[in-house]
C-alpha positions as CSV (number, residue, x, y, z in Angstrom):
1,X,240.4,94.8,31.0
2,X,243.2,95.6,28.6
3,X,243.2,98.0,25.3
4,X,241.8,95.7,22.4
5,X,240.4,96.9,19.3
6,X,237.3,97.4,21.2
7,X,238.4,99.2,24.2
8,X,239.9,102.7,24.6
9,X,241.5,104.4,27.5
10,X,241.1,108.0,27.5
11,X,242.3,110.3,30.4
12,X,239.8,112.8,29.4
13,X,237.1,113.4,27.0
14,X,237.7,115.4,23.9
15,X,234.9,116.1,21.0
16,X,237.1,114.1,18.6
17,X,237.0,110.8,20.0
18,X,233.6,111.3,18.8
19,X,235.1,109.8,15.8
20,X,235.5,106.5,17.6
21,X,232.4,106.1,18.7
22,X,231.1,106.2,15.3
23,X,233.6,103.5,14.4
24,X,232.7,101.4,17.1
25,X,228.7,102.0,16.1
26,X,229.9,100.8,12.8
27,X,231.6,98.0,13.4
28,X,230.9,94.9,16.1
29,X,230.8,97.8,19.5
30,X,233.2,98.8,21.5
31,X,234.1,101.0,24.5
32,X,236.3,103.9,25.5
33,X,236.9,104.5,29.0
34,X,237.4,108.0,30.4
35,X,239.5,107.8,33.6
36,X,242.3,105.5,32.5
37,X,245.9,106.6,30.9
38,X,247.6,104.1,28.7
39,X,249.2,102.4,31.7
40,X,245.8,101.1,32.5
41,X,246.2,103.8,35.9
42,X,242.9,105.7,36.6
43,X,243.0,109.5,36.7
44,X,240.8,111.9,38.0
45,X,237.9,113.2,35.8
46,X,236.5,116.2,36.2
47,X,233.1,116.8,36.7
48,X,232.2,113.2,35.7
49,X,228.3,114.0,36.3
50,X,228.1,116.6,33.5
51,X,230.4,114.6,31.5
52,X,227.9,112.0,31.5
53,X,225.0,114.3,30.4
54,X,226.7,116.2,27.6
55,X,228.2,112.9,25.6
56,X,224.9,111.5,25.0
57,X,223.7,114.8,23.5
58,X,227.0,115.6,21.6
59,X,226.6,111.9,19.7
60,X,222.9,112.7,18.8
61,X,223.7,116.6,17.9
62,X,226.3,114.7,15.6
């Protein structure tokens, strides 16, 4: 799965990519992965369990 104008690598999360999901909501969907670099190489995430827990609430709190 390459970059498109529905997918987004990330290495790591950051509160402002908030702004994409809201794009994506607004438009036909889309998808950013945490864990990749712009090569397309995975990185290590830390704490991916909490990570998990805390986006969710972030988008609604938003």
């Amino acid at each position: 799965m390459e970059e498109s104008q529905n997918i987004e690598w990330k290495e790591s999360w950051r509160d402002e990519y908030l702004k994409w999901i809201c794009g994506f909501a607004n438009a036909k969907g889309g998808k950013i992965i945490i864990g990749k670099n712009d090569k397309g190489e995975v990185v290590d995430v830390r704490n991916p369990k909490r990570l998990m827990e805390e986006i969710p609430n972030k988008i609604q709190s938003h």
